[in-house]
C-alpha positions as protocol buffer text, in pm:
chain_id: "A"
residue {
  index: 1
  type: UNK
  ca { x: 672 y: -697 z: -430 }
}
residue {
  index: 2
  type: UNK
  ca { x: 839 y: -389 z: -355 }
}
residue {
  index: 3
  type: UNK
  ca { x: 694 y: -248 z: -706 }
}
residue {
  index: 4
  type: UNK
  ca { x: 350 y: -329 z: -547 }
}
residue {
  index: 5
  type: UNK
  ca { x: 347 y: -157 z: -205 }
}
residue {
  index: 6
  type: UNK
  ca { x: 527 y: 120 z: -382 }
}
residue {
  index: 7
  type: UNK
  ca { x: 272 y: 180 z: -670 }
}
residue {
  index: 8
  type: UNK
  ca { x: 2 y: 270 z: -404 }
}
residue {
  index: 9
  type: UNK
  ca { x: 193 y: 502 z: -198 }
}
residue {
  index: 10
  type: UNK
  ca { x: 335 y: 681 z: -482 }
}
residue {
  index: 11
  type: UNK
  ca { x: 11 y: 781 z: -625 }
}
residue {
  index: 12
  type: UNK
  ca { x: -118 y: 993 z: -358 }
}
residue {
  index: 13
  type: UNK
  ca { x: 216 y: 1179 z: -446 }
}
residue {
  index: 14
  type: UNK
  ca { x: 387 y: 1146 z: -126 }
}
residue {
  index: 15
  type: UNK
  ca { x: 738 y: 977 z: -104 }
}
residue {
  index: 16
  type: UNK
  ca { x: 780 y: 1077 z: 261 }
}
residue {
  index: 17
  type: UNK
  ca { x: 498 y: 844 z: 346 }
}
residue {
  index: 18
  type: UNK
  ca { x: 622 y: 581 z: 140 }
}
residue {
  index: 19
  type: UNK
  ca { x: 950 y: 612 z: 286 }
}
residue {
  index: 20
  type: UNK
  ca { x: 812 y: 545 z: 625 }
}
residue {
  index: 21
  type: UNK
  ca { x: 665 y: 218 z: 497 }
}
residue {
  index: 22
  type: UNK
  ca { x: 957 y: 87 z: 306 }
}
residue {
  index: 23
  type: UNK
  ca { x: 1158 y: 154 z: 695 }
}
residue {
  index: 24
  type: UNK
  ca { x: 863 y: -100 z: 851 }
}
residue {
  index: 25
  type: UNK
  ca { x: 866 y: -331 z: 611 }
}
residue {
  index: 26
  type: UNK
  ca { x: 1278 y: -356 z: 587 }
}
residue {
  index: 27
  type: UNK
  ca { x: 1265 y: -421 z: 963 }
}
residue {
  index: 28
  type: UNK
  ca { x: 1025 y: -699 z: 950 }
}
């Protein structure tokens, strides 16, 4: 799963964004 939400975020090129995400989703 974490593969999956990464894949997306990783194109645009962008691993601050991702980063961010991987935060929200840890916390839920």
């Amino acid at each position: 799963m974490r593969k999956w939400k990464f894949k997306p975020f990783v194109r645009d090129g962008q691993p601050v964004r991702a980063t961010g995400y991987v935060n929200f989703n840890f916390a839920l």
